[in-house]
C-alpha positions, 0 to 999 in steps of 0.5 A, spaced: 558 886 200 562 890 194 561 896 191 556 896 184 549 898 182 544 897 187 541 890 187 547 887 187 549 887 194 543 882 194 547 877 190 553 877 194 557 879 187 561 886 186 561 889 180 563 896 177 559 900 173 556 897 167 560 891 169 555 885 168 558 878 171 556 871 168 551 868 170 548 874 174 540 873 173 539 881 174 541 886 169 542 893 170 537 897 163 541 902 160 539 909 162 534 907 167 536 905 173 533 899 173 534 891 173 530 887 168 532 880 166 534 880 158 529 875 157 523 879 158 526 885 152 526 880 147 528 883 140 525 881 134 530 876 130 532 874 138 535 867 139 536 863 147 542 859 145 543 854 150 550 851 152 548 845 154 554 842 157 555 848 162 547 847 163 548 840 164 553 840 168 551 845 173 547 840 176 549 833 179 545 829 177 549 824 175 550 826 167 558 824 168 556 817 168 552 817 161 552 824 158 549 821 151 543 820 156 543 826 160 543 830 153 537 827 150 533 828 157 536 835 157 533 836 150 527 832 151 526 838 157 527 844 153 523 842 148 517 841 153 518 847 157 518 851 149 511 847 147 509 849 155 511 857 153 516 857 159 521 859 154 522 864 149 523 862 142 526 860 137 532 856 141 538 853 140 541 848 144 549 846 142 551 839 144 559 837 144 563 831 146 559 825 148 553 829 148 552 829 140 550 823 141 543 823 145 540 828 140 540 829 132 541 836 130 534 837 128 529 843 129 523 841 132 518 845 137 521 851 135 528 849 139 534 847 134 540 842 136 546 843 133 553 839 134 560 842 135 564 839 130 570 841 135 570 847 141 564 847 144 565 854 145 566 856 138 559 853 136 555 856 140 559 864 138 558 861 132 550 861 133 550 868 135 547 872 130 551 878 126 551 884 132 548 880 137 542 883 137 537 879 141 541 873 143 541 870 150 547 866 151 545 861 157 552 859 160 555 861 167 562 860 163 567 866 164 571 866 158 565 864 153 560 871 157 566 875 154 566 872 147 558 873 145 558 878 149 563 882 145 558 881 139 553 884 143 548 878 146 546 878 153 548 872 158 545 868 163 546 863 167 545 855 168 540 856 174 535 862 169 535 856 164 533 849 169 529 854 174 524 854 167 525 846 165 519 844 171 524 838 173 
């Protein structure tokens, strides 16, 4: 196992000192000494934003094969995983390519889907408030985790997000 701060040897990932990487479900609270998963300190103004194509696709459930489909189920159980309590709201789900078209943009049980015109990327930074203050960016994409985390969110990875859905 790597160096790093204690409890990640547990994960079979190294990381340095203040270093978080992508995905990792544990996060070192500053000055504490401490793991706390970023969901349970929620901000006021915070917002879980999803990226569903990355969340989608961490599972092989078939979604290659009718990805409009796959997204409407996905929707469908973030929307009920919000009514059950088993996520923090407000929420935002950001859908692109072939997925747009299982769900309308829409704002319903305290979770929005937005469509990305183009990078699928650029949409979900796009939903990240000013400062990042409070926002949890759900991807286990290394690139993106840079991008929002540059502004100030917190990530998590893809299997924090379906271990809450209860499918």
């Amino acid at each position: 196992m790597g160096s790093g701060p204690p409890g990640l040897a547990d994960t079979g990932m190294t990381a340095q000192p203040g270093e978080r990487p992508c995905g990792l479900n544990a996060w070192l609270r500053q000055g504490t000494g401490r793991f706390e998963h970023p969901a349970t300190r929620r901000e006021p103004g915070a917002v879980l934003v999803i990226d569903a194509a990355n969340v989608i696709g961490s599972r092989p459930t078939g979604w290659w094969r009718d990805r409009a489909g796959a997204a409407s189920r996905f929707v469908e159980q973030v929307r009920v995983a919000a009514r059950a309590g088993r996520l923090s709201l407000p929420a935002v789900i950001v859908l692109e390519g072939a997925g747009r078209g299982g769900a309308a943009e829409s704002d319903a049980d305290g979770v929005r889907v937005v469509h990305a015109a183009h990078s699928g990327d650029d949409a979900v930074v796009a939903q990240v408030p000013p400062g990042g203050a409070g926002a949890i960016v759900v991807t286990a994409d290394r690139l993106l985790c840079e991008r929002v985390r540059a502004l100030g969110a917190e990530t998590v990875g893809p299997t924090w997000l379906t271990g809450r859905l209860g499918d």
